[in-house]
Each structure stands twice: as C-alpha cells, then as structure tokens.
VMD Tcl script that builds the backbone (N, CA, C; Angstrom):
set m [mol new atoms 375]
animate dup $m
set s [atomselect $m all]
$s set {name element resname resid chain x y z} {
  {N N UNK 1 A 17.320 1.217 2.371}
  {CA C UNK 1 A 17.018 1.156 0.964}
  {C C UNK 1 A 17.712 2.291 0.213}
  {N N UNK 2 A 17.420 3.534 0.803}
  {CA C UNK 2 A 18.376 4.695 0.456}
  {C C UNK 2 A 19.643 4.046 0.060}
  {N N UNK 3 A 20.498 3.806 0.637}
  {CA C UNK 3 A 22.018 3.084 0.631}
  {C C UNK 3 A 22.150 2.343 -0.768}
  {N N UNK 4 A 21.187 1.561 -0.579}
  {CA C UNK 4 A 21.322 0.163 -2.048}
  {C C UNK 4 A 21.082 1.024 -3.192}
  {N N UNK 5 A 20.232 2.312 -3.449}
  {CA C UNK 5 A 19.716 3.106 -4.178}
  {C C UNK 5 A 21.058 3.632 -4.664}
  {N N UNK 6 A 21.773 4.257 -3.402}
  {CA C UNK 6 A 22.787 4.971 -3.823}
  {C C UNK 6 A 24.076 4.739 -4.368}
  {N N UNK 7 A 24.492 3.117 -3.867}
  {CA C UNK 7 A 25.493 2.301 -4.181}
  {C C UNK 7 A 24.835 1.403 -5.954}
  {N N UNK 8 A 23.917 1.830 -6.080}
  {CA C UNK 8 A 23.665 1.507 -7.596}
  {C C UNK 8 A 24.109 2.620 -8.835}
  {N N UNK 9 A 24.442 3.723 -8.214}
  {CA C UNK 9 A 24.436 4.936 -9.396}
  {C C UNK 9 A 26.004 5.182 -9.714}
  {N N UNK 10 A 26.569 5.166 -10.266}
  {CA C UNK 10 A 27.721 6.080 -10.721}
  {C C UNK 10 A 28.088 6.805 -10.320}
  {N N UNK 11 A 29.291 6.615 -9.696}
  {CA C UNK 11 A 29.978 7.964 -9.176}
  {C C UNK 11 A 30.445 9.294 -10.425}
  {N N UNK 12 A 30.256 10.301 -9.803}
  {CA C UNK 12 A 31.201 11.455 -10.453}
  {C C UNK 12 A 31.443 11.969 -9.425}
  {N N UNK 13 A 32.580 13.471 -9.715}
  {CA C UNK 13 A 32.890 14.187 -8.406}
  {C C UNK 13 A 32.241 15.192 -8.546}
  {N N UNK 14 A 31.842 15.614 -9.593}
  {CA C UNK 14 A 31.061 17.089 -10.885}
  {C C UNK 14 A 29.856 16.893 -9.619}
  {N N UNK 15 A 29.871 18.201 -9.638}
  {CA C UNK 15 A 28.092 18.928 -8.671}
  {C C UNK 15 A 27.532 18.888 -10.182}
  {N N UNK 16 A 26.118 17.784 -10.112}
  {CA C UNK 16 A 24.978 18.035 -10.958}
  {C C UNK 16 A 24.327 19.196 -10.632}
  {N N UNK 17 A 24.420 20.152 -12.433}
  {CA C UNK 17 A 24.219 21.191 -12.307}
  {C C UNK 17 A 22.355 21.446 -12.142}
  {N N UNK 18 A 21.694 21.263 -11.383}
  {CA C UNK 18 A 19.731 20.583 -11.525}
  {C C UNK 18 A 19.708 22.527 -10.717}
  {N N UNK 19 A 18.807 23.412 -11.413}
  {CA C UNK 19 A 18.461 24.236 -10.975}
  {C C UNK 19 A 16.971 24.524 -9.831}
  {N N UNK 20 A 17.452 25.337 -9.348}
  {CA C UNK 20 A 16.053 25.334 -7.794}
  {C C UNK 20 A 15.022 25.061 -8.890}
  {N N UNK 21 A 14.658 25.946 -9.871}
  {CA C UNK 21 A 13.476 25.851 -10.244}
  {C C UNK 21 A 12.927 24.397 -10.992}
  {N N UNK 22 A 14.157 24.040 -11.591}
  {CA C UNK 22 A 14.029 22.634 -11.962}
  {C C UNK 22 A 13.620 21.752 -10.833}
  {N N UNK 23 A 14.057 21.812 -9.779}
  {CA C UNK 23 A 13.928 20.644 -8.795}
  {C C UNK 23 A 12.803 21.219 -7.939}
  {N N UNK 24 A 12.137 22.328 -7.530}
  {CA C UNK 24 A 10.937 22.764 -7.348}
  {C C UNK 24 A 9.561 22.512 -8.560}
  {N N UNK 25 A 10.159 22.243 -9.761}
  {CA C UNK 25 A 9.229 21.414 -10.757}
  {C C UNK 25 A 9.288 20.271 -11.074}
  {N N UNK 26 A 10.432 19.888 -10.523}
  {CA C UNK 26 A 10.002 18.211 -10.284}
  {C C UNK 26 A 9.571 17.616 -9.134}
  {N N UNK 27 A 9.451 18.535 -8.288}
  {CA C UNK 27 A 9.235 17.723 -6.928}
  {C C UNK 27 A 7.518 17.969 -6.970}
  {N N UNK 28 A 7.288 19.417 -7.850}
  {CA C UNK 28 A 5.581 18.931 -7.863}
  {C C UNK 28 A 4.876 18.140 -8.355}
  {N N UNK 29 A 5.871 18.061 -9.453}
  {CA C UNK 29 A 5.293 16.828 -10.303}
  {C C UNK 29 A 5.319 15.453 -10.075}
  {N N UNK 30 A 6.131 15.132 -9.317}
  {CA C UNK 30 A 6.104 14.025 -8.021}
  {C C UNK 30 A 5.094 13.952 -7.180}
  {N N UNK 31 A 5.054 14.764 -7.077}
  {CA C UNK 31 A 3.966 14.733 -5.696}
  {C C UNK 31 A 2.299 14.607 -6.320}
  {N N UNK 32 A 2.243 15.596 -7.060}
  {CA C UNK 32 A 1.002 15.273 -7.924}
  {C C UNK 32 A 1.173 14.203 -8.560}
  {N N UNK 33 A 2.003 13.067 -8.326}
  {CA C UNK 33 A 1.683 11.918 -9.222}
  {C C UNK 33 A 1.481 10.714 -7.720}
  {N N UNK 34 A 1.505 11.346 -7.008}
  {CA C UNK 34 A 1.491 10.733 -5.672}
  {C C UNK 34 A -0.159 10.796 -5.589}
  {N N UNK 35 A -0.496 12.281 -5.512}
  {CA C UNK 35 A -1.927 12.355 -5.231}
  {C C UNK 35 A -2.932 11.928 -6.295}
  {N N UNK 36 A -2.553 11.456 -7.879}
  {CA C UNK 36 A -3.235 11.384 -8.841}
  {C C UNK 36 A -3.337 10.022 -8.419}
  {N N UNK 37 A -2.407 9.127 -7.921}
  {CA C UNK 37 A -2.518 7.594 -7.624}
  {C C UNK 37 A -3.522 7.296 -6.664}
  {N N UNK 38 A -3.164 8.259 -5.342}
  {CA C UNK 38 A -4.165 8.016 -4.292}
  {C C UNK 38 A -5.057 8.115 -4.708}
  {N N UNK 39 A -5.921 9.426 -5.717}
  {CA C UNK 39 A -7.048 9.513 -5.634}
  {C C UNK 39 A -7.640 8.150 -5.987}
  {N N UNK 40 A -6.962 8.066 -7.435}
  {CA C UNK 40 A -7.261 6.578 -8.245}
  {C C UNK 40 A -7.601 5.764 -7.384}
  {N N UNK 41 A -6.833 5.255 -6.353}
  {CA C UNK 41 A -6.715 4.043 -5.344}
  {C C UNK 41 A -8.446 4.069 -4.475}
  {N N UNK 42 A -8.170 5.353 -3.861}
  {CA C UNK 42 A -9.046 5.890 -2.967}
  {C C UNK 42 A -10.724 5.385 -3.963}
  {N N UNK 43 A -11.029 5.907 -5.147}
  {CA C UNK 43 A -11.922 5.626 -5.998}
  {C C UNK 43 A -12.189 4.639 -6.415}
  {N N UNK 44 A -11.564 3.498 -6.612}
  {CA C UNK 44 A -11.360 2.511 -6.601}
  {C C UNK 44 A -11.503 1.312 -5.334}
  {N N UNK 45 A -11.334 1.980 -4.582}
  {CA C UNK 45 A -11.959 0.845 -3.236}
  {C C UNK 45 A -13.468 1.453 -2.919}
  {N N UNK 46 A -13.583 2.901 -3.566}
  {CA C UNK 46 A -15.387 2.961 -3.371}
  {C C UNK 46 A -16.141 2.151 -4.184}
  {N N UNK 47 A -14.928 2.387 -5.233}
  {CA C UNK 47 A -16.413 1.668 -6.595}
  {C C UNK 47 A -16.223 -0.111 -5.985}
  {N N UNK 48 A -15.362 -0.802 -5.109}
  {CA C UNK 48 A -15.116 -2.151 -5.444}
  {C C UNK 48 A -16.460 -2.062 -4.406}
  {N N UNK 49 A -16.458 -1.504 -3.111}
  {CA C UNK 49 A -17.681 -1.177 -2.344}
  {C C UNK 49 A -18.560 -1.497 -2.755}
  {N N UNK 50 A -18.961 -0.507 -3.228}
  {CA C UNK 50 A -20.165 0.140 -3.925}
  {C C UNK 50 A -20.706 -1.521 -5.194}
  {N N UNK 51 A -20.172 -1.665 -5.959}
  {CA C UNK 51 A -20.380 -2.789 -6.664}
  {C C UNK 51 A -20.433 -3.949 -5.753}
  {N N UNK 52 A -19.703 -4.168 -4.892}
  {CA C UNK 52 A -19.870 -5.929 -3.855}
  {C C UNK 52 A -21.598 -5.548 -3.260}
  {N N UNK 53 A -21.873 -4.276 -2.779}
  {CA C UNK 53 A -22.999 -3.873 -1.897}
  {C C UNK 53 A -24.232 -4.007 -3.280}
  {N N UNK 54 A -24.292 -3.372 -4.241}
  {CA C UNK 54 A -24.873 -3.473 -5.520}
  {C C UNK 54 A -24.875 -4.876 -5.827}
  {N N UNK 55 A -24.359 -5.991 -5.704}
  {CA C UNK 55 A -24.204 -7.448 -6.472}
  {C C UNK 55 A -24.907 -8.309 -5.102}
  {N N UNK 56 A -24.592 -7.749 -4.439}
  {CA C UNK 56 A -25.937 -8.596 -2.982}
  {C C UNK 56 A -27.363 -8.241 -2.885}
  {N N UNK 57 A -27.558 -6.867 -3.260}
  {CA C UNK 57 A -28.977 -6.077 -3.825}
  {C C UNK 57 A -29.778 -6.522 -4.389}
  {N N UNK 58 A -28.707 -6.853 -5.665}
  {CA C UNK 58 A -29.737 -7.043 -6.698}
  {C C UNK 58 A -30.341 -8.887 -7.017}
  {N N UNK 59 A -28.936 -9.411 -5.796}
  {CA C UNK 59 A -29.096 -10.768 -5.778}
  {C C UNK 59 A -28.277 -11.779 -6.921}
  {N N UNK 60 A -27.064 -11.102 -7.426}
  {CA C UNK 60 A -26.049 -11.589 -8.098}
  {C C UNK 60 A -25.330 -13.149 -7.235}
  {N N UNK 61 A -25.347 -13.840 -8.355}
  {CA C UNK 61 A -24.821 -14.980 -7.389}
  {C C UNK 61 A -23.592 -15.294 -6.994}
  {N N UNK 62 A -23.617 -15.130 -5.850}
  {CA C UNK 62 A -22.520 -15.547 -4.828}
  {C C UNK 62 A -21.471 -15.834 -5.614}
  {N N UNK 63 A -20.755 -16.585 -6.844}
  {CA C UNK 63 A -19.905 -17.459 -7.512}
  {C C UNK 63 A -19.506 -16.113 -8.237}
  {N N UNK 64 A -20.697 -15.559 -8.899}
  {CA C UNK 64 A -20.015 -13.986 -9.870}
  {C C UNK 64 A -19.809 -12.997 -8.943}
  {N N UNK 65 A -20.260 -12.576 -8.067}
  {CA C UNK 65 A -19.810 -11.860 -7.039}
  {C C UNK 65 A -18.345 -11.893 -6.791}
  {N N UNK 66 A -18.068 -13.044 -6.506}
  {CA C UNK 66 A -16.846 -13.751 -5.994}
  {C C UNK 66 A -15.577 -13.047 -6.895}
  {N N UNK 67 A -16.185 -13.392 -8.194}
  {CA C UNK 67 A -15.503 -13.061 -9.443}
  {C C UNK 67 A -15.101 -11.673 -9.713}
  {N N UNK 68 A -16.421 -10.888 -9.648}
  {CA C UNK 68 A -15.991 -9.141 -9.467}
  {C C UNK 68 A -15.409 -9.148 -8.410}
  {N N UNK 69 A -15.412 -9.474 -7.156}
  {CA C UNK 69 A -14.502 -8.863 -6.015}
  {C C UNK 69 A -13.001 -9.426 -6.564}
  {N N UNK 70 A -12.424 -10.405 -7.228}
  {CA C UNK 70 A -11.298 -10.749 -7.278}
  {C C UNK 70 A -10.847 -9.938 -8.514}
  {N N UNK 71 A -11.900 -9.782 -9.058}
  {CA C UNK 71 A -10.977 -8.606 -10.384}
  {C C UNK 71 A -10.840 -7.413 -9.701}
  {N N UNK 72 A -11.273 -6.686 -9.096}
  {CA C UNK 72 A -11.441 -5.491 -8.416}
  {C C UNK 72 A -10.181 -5.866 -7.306}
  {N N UNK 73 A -10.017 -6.589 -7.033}
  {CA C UNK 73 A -8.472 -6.793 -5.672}
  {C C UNK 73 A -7.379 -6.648 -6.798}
  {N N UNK 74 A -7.295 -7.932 -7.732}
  {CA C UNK 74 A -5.872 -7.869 -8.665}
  {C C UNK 74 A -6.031 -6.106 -9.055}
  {N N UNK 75 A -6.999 -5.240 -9.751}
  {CA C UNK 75 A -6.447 -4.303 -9.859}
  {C C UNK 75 A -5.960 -3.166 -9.203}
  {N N UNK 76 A -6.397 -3.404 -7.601}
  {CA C UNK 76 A -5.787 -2.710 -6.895}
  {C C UNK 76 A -4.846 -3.312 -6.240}
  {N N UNK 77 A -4.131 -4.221 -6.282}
  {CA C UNK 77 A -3.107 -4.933 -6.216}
  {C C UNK 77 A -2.131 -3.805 -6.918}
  {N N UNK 78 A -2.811 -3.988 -8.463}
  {CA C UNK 78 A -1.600 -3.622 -9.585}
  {C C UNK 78 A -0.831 -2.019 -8.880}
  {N N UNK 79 A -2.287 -1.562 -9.039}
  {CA C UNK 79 A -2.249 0.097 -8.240}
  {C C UNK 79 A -1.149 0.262 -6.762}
  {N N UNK 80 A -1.450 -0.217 -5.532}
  {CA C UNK 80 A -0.327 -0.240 -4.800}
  {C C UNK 80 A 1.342 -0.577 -5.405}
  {N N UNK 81 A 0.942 -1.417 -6.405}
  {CA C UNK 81 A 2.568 -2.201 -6.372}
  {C C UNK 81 A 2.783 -0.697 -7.520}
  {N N UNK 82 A 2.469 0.145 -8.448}
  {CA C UNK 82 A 2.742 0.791 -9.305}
  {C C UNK 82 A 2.696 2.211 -8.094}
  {N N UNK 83 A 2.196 2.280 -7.240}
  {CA C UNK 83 A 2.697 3.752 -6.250}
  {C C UNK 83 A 4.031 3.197 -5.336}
  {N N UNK 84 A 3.754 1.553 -5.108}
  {CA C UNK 84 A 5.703 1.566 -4.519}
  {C C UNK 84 A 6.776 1.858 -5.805}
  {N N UNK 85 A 6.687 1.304 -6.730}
  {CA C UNK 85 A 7.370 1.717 -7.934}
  {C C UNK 85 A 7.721 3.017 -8.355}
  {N N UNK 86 A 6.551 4.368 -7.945}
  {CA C UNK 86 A 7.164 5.464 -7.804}
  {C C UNK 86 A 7.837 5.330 -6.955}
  {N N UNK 87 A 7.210 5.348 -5.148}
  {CA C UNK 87 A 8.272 5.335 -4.536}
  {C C UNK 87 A 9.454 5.078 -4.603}
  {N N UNK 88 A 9.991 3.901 -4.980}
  {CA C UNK 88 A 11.334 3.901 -5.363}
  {C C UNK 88 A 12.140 4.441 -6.602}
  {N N UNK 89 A 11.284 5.366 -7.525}
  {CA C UNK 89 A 12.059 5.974 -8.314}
  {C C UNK 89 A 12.208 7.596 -7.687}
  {N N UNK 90 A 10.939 8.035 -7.103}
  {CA C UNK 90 A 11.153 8.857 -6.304}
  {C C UNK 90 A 12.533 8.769 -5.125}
  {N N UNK 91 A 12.459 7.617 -4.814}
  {CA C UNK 91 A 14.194 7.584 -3.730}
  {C C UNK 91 A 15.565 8.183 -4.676}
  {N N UNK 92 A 15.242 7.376 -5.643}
  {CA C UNK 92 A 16.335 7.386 -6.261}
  {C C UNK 92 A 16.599 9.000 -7.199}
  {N N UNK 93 A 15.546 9.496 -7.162}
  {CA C UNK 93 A 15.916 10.990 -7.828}
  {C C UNK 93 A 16.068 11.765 -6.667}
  {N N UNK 94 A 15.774 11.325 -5.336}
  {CA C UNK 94 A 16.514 12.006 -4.095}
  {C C UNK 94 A 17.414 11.649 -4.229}
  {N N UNK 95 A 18.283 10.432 -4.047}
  {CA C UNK 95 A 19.723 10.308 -4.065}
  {C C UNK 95 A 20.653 11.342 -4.912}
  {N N UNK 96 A 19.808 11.196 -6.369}
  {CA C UNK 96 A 20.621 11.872 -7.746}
  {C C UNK 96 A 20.285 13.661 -6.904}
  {N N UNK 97 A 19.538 14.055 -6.434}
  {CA C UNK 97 A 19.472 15.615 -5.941}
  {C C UNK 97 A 20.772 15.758 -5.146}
  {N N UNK 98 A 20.814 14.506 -4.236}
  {CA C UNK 98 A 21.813 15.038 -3.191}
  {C C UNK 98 A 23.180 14.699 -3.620}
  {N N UNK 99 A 23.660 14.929 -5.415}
  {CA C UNK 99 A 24.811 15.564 -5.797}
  {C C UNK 99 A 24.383 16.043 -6.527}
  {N N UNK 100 A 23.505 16.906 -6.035}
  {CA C UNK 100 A 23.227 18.396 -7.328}
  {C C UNK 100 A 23.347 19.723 -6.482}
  {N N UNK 101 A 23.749 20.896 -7.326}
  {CA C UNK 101 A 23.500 21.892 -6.254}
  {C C UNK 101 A 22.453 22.138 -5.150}
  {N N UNK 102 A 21.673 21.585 -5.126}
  {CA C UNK 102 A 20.158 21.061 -4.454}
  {C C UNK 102 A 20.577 20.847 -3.284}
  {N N UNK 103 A 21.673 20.220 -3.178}
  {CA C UNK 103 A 21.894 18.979 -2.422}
  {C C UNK 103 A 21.346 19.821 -0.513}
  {N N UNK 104 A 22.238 20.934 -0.858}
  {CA C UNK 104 A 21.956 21.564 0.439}
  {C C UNK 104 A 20.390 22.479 0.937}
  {N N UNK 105 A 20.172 22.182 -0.191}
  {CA C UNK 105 A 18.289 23.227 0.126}
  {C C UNK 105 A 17.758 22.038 1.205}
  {N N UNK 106 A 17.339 20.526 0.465}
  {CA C UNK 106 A 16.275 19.966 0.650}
  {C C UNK 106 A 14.545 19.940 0.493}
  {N N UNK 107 A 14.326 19.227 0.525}
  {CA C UNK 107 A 12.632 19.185 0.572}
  {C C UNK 107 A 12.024 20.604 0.534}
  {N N UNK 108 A 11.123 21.240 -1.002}
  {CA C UNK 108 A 10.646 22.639 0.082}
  {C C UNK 108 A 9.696 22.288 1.482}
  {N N UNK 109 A 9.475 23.387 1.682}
  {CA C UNK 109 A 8.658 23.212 2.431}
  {C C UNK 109 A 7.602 23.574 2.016}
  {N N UNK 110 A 6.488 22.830 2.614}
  {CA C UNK 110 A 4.294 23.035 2.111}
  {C C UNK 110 A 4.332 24.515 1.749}
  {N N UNK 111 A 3.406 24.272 0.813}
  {CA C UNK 111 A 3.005 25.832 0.106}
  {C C UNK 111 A 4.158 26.300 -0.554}
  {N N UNK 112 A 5.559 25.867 -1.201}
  {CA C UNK 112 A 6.622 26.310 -2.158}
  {C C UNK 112 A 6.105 25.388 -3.492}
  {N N UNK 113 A 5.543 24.180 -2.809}
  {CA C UNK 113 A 5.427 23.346 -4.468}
  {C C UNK 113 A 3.743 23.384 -3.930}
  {N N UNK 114 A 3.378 23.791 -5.020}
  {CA C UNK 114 A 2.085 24.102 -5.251}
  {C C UNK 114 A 0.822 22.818 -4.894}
  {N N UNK 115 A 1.832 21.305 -4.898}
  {CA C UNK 115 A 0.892 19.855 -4.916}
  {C C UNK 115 A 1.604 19.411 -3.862}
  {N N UNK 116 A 2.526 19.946 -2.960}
  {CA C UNK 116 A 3.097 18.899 -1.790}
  {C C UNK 116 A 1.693 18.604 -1.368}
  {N N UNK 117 A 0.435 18.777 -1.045}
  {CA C UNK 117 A -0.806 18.247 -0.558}
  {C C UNK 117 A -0.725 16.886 -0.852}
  {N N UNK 118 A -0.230 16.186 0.035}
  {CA C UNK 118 A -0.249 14.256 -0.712}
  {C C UNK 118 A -1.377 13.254 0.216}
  {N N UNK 119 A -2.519 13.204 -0.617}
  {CA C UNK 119 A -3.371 12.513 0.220}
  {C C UNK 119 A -3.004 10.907 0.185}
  {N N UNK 120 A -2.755 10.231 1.418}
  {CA C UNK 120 A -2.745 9.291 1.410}
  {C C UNK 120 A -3.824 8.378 1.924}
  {N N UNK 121 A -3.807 6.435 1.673}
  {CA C UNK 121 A -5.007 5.962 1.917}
  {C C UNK 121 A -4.998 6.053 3.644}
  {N N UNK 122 A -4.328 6.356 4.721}
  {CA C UNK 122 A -4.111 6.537 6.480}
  {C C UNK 122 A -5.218 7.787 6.501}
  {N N UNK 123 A -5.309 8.361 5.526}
  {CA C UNK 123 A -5.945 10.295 6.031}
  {C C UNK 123 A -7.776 9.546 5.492}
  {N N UNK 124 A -7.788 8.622 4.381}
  {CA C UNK 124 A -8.997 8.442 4.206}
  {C C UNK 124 A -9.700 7.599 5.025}
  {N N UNK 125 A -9.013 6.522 5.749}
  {CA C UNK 125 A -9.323 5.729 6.780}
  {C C UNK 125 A -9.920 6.114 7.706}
}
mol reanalyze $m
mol bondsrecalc $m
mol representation Tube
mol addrep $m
C-alpha cells in the first residue's frame, strides 16, 4: 500500500524542508488522534453493551432492541472505516516525510512525542 501511496505523489528532487520539531508535532498529533478515536470506539462498544443488557432488563421488545443494536453497529461501522481513513492519510504523510530532511531520523521513539501511547481495541480485549 506504501508503494501505491507513493507512486500517487509528485515527484521533486528538492529535500522538503519539514523541521524535527515540526514533524515531532505532527507525529503527536497523529497519534493523539489515534488514541482520541480508540477511546471513542472503545466507549462506544460499552455504551452499545450496556444499552442491549439495559433493553432485555427492562423488557424492551425484541423488534426495538433489534433496532438500537443496528444503529449502534452502523455507527461503529462509521468509526472503524474513519480510523482506516486516518490510517491511510497517516501513510501518506510518512511517504511525504521520507523526502523531507526527516527522512533519515524516523519514527521517535516512546516518550519523545508526548501521545505515542496509542491504545488500541487488541490491548482492550
């Protein structure tokens, strides 16, 4: 996917001039948009929980039940397909790093960007 990413952009020969600190503030801000999704996601399959367990309780009928669980899937539907959508814009501002002076740092490493902490839904499982 990298490849197709990269064979989509424009060549130049010019080193994009993207400074450490620039690309150490975008990569947190990436990442915290990684963990702002998960949480969302993560909160969101409690509350769909929590409401299916609440709608058998109270003795909601089976047919509306049905109904909240399928609104509660499409919107976490929406949610996964909008964190692959970062993902792939996230690829693609890796590609654009690796013709920037950047190119040779790479990734910091944990504890340089203040949000590399990226909880995903595998760690809540």
């Amino acid at each position: 996917m990298a490849h197709q990413i990269e064979s989509e952009l424009p060549r130049t020969k010019a080193e994009l001039p993207l400074s450490r600190e620039q690309f150490h503030d975008l990569t947190g801000q990436v990442f915290g948009a990684y963990r702002k999704l998960d949480a969302a996601l993560v909160q969101t399959l409690r509350l769909t929980s929590d409401m299916v367990e609440t709608a058998d309780m109270i003795g909601l009928e089976p047919e509306t039940g049905q109904l909240l669980f399928s609104d509660f899937s499409a919107c976490l539907d929406n949610m996964v397909e909008t964190r692959q959508k970062l993902l792939k814009a996230h690829r693609r501002a890796h590609v654009i790093r690796l013709r920037s002076k950047q190119a040779k740092e790479g990734c910091p490493p944990p504890g340089v960007v203040a949000t590399s902490q990226v909880v995903t839904l595998a760690a809540v499982a």
